[in-house]
N, C-alpha and C positions, 0 to 999 in steps of 0.2 A: 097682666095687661088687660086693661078693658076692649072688652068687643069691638066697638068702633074703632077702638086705635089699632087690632090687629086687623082689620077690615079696611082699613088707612095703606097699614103696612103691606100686608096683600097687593091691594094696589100698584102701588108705588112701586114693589117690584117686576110686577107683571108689565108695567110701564118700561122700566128700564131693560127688561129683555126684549120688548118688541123693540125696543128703541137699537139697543144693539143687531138686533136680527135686519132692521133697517139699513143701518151701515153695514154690515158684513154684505148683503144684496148690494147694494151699492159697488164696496169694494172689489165683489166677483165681477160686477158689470165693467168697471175699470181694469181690471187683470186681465179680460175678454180684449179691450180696446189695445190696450197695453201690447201684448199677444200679437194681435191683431196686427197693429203697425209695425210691432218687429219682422214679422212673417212679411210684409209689403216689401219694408226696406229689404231684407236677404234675397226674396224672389225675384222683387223689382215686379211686383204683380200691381198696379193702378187702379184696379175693381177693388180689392180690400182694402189698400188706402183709402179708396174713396168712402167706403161703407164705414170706416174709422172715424173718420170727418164727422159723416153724419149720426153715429154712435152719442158724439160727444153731448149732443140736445136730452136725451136719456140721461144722462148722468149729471146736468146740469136743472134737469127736473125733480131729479134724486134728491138735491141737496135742496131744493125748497122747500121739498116736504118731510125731509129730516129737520130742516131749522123749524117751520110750523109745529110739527109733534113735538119738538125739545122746548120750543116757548111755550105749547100749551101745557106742558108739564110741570115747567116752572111756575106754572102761573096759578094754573091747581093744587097742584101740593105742595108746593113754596117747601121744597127740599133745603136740608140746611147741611151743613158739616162735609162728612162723608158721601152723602146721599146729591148734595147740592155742586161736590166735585166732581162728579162720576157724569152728571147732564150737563155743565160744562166741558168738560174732557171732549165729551161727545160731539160739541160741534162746535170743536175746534177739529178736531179729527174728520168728521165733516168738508170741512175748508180744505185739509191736506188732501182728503180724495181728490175732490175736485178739482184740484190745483194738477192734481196727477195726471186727469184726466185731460187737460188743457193739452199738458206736455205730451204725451202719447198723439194726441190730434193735431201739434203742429208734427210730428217726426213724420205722420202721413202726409201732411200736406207739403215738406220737403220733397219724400217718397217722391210725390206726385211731381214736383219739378223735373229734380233728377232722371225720372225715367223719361220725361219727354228730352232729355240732351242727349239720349242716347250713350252717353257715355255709361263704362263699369266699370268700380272698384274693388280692390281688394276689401272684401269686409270681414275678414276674422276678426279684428281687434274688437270691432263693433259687435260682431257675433258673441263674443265672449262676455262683454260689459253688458251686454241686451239680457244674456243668462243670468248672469249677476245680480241686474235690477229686479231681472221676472222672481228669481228665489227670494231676493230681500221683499219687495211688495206682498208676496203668496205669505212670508211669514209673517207679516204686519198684520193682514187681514187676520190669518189664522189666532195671531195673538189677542185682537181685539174680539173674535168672536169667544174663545177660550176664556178672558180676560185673563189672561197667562204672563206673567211678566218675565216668565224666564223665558220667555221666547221673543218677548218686547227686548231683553238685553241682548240677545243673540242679532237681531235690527243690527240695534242702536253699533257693535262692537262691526257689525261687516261692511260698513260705510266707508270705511279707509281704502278697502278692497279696490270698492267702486273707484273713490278717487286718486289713487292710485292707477287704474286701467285708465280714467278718462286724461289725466297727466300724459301719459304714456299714446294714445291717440293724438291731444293738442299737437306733439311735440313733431310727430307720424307726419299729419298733414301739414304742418306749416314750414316744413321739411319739402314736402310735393310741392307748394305752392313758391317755394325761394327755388327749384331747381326749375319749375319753368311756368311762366305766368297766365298760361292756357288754361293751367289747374285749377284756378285760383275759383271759378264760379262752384264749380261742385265740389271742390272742397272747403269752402267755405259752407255751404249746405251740408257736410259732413260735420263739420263742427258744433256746428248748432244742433242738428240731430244730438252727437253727445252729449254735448252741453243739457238739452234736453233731456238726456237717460240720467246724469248725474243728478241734475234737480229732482229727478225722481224720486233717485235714488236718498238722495235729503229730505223730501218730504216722509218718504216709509220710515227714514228713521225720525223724522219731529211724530209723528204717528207713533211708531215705536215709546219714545219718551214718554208723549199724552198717555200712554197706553200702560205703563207703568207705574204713572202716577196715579190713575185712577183707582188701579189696581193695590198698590203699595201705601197709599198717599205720601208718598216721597220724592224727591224728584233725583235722576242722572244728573249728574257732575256736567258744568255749564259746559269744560272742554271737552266735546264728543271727540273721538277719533276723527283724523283730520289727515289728507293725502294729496289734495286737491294743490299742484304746484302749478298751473297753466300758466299764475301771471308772470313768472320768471322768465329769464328768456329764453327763445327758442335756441339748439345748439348756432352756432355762427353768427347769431344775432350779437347786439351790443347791449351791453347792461342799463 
């Protein structure tokens, strides 16, 4: 191989590791926020939602300057094939952080209602789904930093998990909310809270996927695992 072209190659790899060390910072920062809002909701603590909230600015800085370094990238070495999917992958993966991070910063600014109604609820079921999401996201990250694909399937396979618990919550509160219509504000703030962990939990696994493709160049099978029954009806409801 001529000089220049392994001085080319050099490059261009030295590129795509900062680029990935970029996102992995990133994704720590959102596991932090992530974290962060679960700890709000369980404690019912309004300082750390609050500081959640304002987290989110940070991580929406992040992805500017992930999308600028991956276009300049593209635009310098005009990657092709293999090379040219791997900086794609990357901010699409990008997008899903972000997207995570949205979710996380509204679960605190629910937090932040809920605690001013004074009302408390039972949160295991939440507590349990919140674990859930935090291990799936910690493996996404972990996988994209690794570019590990058996850890991208391990994601993609625990997704059902999630929606299965968040089924099992819909079903919880709109149960609270038909035996008596007091319920209905903060639990409807509970729902969406979930709701909000499940999309999470679907982003680490579209992350997951990207992550294995860039890895494998192949792609998961279009039907991910799938548990998500919410739009059925509630028990005593009508079809």
């Amino acid at each position: 191989m001529p000089e220049d072209s392994k001085h080319i190659l050099s490059s261009f790899e030295a590129d795509l590791a900062r680029l990935r060390d970029m996102i992995a910072a990133m994704g720590g920062l959102v596991e932090t926020e992530l974290a962060d809002a679960i700890t709000a909701l369980l404690t019912h603590d309004s300082a750390i939602a609050a500081s959640v909230v304002e987290m989110d600015a940070k991580v929406d800085a992040d992805e500017r300057a992930i999308e600028q370094f991956a276009v300049r990238v593209l635009a310098l070495r005009q990657p092709v094939a293999d090379d040219l999917r791997q900086v794609v992958a990357a901010l699409k993966v990008t997008t899903d952080i972000e997207r995570i991070g949205d979710y996380a910063a509204n679960v605190a600014k629910r937090t932040l209602v809920l605690n001013q109604s004074g009302t408390t609820w039972p949160l295991a079921s939440l507590s349990q789904m919140s674990r859930l999401v935090q291990e799936s996201l910690k493996s996404t990250i972990d996988a994209i930093s690794e570019a590990d694909p058996v850890k991208a399937i391990s994601v993609w396979r625990a997704d059902q998990m999630i929606d299965d618990l968040y089924t099992t919550i819909f079903r919880e509160l709109i149960t609270y909310m038909m035996e008596d219509p007091r319920n209905i504000t903060a639990c409807t703030h509970l729902l969406f809270i979930a709701k909000n962990l499940e999309r999470i939990g679907d982003h680490a696994t579209n992350i997951a996927e990207l992550t294995y493709y860039a890895a494998t160049g192949q792609t998961l099978p279009d039907a991910r695992p799938k548990g998500d029954l919410s739009a059925s009806p509630a028990p005593g409801a009508a079809p």
